[in-house]
C-alpha distance (Angstrom), angle and dihedral (degrees) to the residues before:
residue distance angle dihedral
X1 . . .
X2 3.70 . .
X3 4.23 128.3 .
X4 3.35 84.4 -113.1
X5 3.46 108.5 56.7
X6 4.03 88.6 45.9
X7 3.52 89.3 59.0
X8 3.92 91.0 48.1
X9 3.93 83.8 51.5
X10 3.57 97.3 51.5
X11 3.35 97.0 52.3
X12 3.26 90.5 45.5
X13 3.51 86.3 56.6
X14 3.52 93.9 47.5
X15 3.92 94.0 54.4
X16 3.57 92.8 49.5
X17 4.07 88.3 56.0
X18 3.44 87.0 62.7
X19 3.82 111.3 42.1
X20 4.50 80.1 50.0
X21 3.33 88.2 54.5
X22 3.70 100.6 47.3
X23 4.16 92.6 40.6
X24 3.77 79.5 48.5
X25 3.74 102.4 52.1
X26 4.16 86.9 42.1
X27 3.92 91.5 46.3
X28 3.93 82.2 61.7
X29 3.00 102.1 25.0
X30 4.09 102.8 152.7
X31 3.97 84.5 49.4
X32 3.75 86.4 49.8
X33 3.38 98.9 48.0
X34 4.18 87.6 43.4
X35 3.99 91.4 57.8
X36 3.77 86.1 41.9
X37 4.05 88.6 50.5
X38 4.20 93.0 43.5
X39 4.30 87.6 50.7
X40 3.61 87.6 48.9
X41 3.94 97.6 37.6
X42 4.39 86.8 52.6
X43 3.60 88.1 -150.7
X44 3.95 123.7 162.1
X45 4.23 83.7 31.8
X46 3.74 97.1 158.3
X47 3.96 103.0 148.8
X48 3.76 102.0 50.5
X49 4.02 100.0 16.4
X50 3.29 92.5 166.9
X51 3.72 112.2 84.6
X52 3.52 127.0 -143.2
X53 4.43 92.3 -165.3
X54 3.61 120.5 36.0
X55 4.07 118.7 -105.1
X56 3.87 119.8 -104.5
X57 3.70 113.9 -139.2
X58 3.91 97.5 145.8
X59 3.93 98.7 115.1
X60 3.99 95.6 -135.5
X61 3.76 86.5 63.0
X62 3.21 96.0 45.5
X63 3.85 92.1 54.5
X64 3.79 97.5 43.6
X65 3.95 79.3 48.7
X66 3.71 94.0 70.3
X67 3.38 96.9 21.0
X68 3.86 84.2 69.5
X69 3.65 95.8 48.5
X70 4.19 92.4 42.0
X71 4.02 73.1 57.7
X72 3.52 84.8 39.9
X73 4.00 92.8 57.8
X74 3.56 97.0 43.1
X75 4.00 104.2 52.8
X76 3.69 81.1 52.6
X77 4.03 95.3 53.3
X78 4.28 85.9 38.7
X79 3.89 100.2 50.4
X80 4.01 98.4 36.3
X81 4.10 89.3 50.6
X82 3.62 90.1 44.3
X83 4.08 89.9 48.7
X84 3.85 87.6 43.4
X85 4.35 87.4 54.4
X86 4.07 87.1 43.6
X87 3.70 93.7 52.8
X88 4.05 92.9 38.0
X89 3.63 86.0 56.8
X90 3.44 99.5 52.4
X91 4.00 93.9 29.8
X92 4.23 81.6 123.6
X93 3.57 108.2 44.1
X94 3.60 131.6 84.8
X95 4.10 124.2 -53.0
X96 3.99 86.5 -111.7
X97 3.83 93.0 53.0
X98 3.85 89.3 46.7
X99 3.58 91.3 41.4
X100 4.06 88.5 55.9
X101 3.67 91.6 43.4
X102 3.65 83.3 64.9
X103 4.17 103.1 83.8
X104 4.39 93.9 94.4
X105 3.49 96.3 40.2
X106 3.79 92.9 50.5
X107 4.35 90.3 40.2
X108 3.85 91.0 50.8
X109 4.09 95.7 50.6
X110 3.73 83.9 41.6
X111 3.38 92.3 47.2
X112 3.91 91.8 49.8
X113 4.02 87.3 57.3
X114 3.71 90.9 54.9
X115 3.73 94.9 41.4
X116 4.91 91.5 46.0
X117 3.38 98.4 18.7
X118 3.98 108.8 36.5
X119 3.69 95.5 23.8
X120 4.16 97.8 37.4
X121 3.90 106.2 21.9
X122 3.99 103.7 31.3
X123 4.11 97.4 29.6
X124 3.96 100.8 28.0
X125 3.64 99.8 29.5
X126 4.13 98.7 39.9
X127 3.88 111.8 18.6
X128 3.78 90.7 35.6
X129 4.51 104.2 25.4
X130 4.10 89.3 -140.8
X131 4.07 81.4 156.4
X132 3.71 86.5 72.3
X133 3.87 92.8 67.9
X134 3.46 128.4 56.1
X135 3.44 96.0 -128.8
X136 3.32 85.4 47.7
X137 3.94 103.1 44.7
X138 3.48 94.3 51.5
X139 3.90 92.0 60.6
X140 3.99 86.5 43.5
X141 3.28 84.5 50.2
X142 3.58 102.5 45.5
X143 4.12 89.2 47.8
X144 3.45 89.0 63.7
X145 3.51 104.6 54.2
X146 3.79 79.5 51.7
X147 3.58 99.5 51.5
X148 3.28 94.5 47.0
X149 3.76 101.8 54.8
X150 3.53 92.6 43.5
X151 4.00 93.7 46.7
X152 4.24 79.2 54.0
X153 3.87 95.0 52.5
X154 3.87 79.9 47.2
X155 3.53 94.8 57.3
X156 4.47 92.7 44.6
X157 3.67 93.1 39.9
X158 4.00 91.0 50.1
X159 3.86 94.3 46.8
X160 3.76 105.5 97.2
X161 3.85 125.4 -104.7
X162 4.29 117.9 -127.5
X163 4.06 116.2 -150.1
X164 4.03 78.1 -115.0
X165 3.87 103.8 103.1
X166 3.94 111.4 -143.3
């Protein structure tokens, strides 16, 4: 199997995470919006009770709050499948074509970092301490795991291809 078509495959990968996530969240949608409305509410806070943001619990909020990360979810399935069709396309052609052919695949494993890591980790986990939960820590949880592999497809996709085949 060549470097190429592992990068094709992760990103594949990495678009499919998303557009799951997003038919998940909208297949349960009144649980989704429920975990989304406990995070934001920071109830049951008993290690750090003192908050350093203020809690959301006005329902319009709450909805645009998970209405931006359904949004969220599906960019990153859109842009990563697009990137994976790009670089299928070109999986023959010279290392600067496939190179160029890059810009999706790179913009939907970014945008999966912004969507687990900045939306879930940085947002959820330190403006709003969901890890302190259960509920709340498994999604923290789960958004790392999430970040992480997509910030590592990132990193392979993003490292240039040679005209040498491997």
């Amino acid at each position: 199997m060549s470097i190429r078509l592992l990068k094709i495959i992760l990103v594949t990968f990495v678009g499919l995470q998303g557009w799951a996530y997003v038919a998940g969240n909208l297949a349960n949608y009144e649980a989704a919006l429920g975990a989304v409305t406990y995070v934001l509410g920071m109830e049951g806070h008993a290690i750090y009770s003192n908050h350093i943001f203020p809690s959301i619990t006005n329902s319009t909020l709450i909805t645009l709050a998970l209405i931006l990360i359904l949004i969220g979810e599906f960019l990153v399935g859109a842009f990563s499948l697009k990137g994976a069709f790009d670089l299928w396309k070109v999986r023959n052609a010279s290392a600067s074509d496939f190179n160029h052919a890059k810009s999706n695949a790179i913009l939907g494993a970014g945008t999966a970092l912004i969507v687990w890591f900045g939306g879930f980790i940085v947002i959820g986990g330190g403006l709003f301490q969901m890890w302190q939960t259960a509920a709340g820590g498994a999604s923290f949880n789960g958004a790392f795991i999430y970040a992480a592999t997509s910030g590592l497809v990132l990193l392979f996709i993003n490292s240039p291809d040679v005209d040498k085949s491997i």
